[in-house]
N, C-alpha and C positions, 0 to 999 in steps of 0.2 A: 327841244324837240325830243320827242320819245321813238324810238323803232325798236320794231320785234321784228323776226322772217321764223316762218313755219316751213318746212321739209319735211317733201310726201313722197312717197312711192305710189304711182298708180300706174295699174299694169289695163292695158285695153285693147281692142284694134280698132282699125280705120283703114280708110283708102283714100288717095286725095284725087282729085281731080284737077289732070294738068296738060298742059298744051303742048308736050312732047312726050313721046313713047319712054315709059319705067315702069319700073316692077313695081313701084308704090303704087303703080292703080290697082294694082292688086290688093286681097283682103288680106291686112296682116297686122302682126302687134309689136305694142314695145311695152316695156317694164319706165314709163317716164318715170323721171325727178324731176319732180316743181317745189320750187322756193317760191314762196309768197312772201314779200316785202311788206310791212306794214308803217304809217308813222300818224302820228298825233301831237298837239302842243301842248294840249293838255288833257290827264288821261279823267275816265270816264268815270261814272257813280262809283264803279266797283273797284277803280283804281289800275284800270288795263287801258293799253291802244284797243285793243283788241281780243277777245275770248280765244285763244287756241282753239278750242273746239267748236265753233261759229264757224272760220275758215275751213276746218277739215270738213263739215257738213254742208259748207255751200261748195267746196272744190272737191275732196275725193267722194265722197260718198256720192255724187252725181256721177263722177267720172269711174272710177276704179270697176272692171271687170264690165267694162259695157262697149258696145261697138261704136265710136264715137259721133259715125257719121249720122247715128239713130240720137245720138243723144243732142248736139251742137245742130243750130243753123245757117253752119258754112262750112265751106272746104276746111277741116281739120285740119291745120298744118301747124306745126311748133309754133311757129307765130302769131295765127290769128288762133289758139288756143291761150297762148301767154296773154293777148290783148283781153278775148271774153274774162281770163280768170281778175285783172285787175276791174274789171266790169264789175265782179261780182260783191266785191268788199269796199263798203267807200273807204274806208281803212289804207285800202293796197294802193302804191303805187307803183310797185316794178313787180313782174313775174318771171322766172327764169324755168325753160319749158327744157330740159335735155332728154332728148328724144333716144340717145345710143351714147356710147362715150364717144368722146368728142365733138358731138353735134349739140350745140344749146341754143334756144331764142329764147332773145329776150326782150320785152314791150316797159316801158317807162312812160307811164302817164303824162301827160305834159302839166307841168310847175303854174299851179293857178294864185303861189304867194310867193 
């Protein structure tokens, strides 16, 4: 088995929407770090799991400097932002979404071998 993980910096805001009074419902931003997990058994025509820059164009360049809640169609939250981004790569299976230090989600695909 082959893995790669890419590490991004994408700076955005958002607001979430939640069932108890926070200051998160407010509009505000973070400077995320997302690691994008990738693996493969056997690598492709070109000899990769995965193009580094495929991942950075379907993850930051969607995400980086934009308001999330405009960009995503759901409550932007570490979590269900870690789940879309494994959505996006058939490549990825784990995302690691750290929204501040010391706060991280993280989504792991469920093992279909």
């Amino acid at each position: 088995m082959y893995y790669i993980s890419k590490r991004m910096e994408i700076a955005g805001s958002h607001r979430l929407e939640l069932s108890y009074p926070s200051k998160c419902t407010n509009v505000h931003g973070h400077n995320w770090i997302v690691t994008v997990y990738c693996k493969a058994r056997t690598l492709n025509a070109d000899g990769m799991v995965c193009d580094f820059k495929h991942i950075k164009e379907r993850i930051h360049d969607v995400l980086d400097h934009r308001h999330l809640n405009d960009v995503l169609p759901f409550n932007p939250t570490a979590e269900n932002i870690a789940r879309w981004i494994t959505e996006q790569i058939p490549e990825c299976y784990r995302a690691d979404v750290q929204e501040s230090e010391g706060n991280v989600a993280t989504y792991v695909a469920d093992e279909e071998d």
